[in-house]
TORPA-4810 file (N, C-alpha, C, O; in nm, 3 decimals):
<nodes>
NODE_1_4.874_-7.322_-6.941_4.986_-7.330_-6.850_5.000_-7.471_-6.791_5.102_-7.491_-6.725_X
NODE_2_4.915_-7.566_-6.805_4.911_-7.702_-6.729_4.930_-7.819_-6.801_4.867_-7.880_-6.887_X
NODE_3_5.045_-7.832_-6.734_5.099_-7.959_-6.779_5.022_-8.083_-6.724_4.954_-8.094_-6.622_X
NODE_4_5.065_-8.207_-6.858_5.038_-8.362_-6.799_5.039_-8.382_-6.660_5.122_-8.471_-6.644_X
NODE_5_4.998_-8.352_-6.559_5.100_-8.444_-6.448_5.035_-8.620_-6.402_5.085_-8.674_-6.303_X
NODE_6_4.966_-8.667_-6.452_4.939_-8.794_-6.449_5.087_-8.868_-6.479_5.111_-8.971_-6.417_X
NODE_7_5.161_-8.829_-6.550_5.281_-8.882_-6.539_5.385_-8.875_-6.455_5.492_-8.919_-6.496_X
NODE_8_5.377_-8.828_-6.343_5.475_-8.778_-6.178_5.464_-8.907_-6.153_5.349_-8.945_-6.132_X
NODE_9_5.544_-8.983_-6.148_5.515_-9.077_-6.062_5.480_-9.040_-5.894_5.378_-9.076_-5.836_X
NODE_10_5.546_-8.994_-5.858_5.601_-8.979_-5.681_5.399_-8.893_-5.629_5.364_-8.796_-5.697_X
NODE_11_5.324_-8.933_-5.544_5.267_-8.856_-5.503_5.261_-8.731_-5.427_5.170_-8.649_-5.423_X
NODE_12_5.354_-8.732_-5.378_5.353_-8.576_-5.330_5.393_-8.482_-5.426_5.345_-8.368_-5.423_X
NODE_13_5.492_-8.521_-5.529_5.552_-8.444_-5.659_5.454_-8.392_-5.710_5.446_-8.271_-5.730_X
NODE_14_5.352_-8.485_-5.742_5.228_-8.456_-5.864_5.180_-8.378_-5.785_5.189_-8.269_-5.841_X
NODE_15_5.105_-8.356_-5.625_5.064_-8.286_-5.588_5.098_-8.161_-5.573_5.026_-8.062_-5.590_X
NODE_16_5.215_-8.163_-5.538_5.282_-8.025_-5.561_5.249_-7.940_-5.698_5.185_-7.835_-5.707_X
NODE_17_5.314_-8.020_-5.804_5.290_-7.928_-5.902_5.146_-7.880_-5.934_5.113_-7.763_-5.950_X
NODE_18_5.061_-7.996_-5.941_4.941_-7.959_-5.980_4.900_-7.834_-5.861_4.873_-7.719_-5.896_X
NODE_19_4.901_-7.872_-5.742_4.858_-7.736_-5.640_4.921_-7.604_-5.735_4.863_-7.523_-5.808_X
NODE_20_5.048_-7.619_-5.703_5.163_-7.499_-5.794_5.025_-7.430_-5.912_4.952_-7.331_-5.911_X
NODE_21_5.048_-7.547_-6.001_4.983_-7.439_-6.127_4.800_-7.399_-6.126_4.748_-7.325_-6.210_X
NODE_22_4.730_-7.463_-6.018_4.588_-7.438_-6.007_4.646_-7.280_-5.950_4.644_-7.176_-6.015_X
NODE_23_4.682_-7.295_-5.847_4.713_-7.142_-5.791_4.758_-7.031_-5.872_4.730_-6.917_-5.834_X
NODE_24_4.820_-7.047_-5.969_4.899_-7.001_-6.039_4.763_-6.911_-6.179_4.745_-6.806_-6.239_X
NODE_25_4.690_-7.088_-6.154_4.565_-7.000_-6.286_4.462_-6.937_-6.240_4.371_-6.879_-6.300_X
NODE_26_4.482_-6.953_-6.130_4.368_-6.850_-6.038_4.402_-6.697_-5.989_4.332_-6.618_-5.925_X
NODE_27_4.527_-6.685_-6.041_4.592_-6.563_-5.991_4.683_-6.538_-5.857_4.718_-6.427_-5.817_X
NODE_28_4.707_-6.631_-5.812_4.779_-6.621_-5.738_4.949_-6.559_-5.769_5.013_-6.568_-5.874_X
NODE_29_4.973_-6.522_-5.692_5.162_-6.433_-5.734_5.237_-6.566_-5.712_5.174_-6.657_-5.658_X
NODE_30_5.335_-6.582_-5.741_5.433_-6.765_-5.774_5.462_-6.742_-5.630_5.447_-6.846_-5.565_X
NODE_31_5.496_-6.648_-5.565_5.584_-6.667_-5.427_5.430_-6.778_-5.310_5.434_-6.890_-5.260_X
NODE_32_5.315_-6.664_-5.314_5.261_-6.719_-5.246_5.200_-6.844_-5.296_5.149_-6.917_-5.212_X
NODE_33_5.198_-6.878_-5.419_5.154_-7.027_-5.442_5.295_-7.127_-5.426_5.274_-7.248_-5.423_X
NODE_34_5.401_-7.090_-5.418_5.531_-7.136_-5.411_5.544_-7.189_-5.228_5.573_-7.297_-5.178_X
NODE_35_5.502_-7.033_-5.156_5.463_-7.095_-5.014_5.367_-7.174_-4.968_5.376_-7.245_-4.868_X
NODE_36_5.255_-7.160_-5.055_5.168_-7.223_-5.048_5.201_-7.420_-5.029_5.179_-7.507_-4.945_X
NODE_37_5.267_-7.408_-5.169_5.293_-7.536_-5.194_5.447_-7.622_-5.092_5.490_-7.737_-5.088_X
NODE_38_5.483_-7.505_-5.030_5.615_-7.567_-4.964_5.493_-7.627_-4.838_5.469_-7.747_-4.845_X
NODE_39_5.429_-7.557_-4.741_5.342_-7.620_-4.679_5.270_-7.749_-4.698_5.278_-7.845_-4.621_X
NODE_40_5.182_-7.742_-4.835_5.150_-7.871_-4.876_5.238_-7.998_-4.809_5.209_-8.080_-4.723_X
NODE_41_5.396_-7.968_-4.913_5.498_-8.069_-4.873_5.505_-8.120_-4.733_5.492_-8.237_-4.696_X
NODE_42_5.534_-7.986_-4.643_5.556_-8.050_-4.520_5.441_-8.073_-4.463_5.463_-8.110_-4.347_X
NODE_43_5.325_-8.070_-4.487_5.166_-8.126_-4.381_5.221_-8.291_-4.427_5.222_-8.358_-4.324_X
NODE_44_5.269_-8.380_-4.556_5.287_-8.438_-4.562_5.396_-8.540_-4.548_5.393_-8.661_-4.574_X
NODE_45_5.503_-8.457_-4.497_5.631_-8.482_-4.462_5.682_-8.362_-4.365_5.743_-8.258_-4.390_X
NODE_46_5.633_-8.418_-4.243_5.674_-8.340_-4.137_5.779_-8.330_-4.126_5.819_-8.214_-4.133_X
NODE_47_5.904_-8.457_-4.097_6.033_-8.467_-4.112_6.095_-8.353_-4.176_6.183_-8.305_-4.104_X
NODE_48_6.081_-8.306_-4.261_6.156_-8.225_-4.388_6.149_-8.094_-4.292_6.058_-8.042_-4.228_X
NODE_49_6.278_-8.069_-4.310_6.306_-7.911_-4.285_6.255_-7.837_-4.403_6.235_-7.897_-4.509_X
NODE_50_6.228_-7.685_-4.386_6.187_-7.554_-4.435_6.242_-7.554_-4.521_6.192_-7.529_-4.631_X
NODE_51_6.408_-7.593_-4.493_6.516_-7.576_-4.630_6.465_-7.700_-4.735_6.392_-7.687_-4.834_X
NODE_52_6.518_-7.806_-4.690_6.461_-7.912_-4.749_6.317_-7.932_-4.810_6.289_-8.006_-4.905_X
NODE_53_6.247_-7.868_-4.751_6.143_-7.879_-4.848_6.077_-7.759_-4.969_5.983_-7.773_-5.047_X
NODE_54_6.193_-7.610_-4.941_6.155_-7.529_-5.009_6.245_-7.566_-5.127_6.217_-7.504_-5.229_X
NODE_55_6.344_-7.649_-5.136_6.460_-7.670_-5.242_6.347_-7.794_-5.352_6.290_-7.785_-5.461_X
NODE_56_6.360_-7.887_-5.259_6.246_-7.996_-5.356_6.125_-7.927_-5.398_6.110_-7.967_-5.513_X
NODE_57_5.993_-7.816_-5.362_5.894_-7.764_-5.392_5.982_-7.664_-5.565_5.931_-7.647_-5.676_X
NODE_58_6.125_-7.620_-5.510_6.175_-7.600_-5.614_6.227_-7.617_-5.727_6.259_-7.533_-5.811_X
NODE_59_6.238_-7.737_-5.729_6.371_-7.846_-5.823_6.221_-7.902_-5.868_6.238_-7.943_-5.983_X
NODE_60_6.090_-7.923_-5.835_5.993_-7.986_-5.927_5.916_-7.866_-5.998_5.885_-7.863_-6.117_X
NODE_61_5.895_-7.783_-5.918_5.851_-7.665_-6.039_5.907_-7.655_-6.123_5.857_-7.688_-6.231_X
NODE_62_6.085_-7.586_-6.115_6.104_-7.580_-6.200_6.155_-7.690_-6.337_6.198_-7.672_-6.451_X
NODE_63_6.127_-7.795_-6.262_6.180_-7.919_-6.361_6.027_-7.932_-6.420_6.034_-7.920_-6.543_X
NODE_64_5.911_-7.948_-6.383_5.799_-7.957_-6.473_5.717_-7.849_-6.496_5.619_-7.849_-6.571_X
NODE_65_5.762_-7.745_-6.424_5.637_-7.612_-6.542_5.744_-7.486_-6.572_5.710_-7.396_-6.649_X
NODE_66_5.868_-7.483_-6.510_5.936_-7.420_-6.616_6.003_-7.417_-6.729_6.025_-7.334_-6.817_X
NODE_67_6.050_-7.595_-6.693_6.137_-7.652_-6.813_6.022_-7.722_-6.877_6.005_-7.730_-6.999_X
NODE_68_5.963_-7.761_-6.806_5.867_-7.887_-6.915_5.914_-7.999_-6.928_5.864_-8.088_-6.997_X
NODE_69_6.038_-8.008_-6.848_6.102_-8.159_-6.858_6.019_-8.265_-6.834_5.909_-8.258_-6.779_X
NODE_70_6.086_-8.389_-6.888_6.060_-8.494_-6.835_6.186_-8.606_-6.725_6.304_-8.586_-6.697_X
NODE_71_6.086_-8.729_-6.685_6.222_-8.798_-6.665_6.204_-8.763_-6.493_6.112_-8.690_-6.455_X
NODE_72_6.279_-8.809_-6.418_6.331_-8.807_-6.240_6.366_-8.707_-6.205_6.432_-8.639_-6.284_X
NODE_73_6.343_-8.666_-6.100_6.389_-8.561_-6.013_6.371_-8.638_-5.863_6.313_-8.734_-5.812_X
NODE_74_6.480_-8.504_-5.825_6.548_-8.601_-5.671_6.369_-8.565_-5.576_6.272_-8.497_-5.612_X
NODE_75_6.392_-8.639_-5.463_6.300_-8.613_-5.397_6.219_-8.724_-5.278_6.312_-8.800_-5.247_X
NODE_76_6.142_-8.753_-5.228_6.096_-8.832_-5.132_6.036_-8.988_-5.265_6.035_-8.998_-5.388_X
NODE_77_6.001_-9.067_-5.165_6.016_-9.210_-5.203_5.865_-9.216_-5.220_5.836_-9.311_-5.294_X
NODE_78_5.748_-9.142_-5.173_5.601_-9.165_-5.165_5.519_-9.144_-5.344_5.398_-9.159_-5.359_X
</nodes>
């Protein structure tokens, strides 16, 4: 289930996903590794609203472990 992510540029991105799919191979259910990982975001970006950061925790999952894409996704500058 685990993708490259040495290639994320953005650090919080990579962290995200990688948190995302460790949880994910440990058994965790997607919602609570999904909440899991929206937290992550904001311990590191307090700024970010709930909305705002459950949309980006979303737009990188599913851009690197559902699609498998590559390439940019929107998101913070770190």
């Amino acid at each position: 289930m685990s993708i490259e992510t040495s290639r994320i540029g953005r650090k919080c991105e990579r962290a995200v996903v990688t948190a995302y799919q460790e949880l994910r191979e440990v058994g965790q259910p997607d919602m609570q590794a999904f909440a899991a990982c929206t937290t992550l975001y904001r311990i590191h970006h307090p700024e970010s609203s709930i909305t705002e950061a459950r949309r980006l925790v979303a737009e990188w999952i599913d851009h690197h472990v559902v699609r498998k894409a590559d390439g940019q996704t929107p998101g913070c500058d770190c």
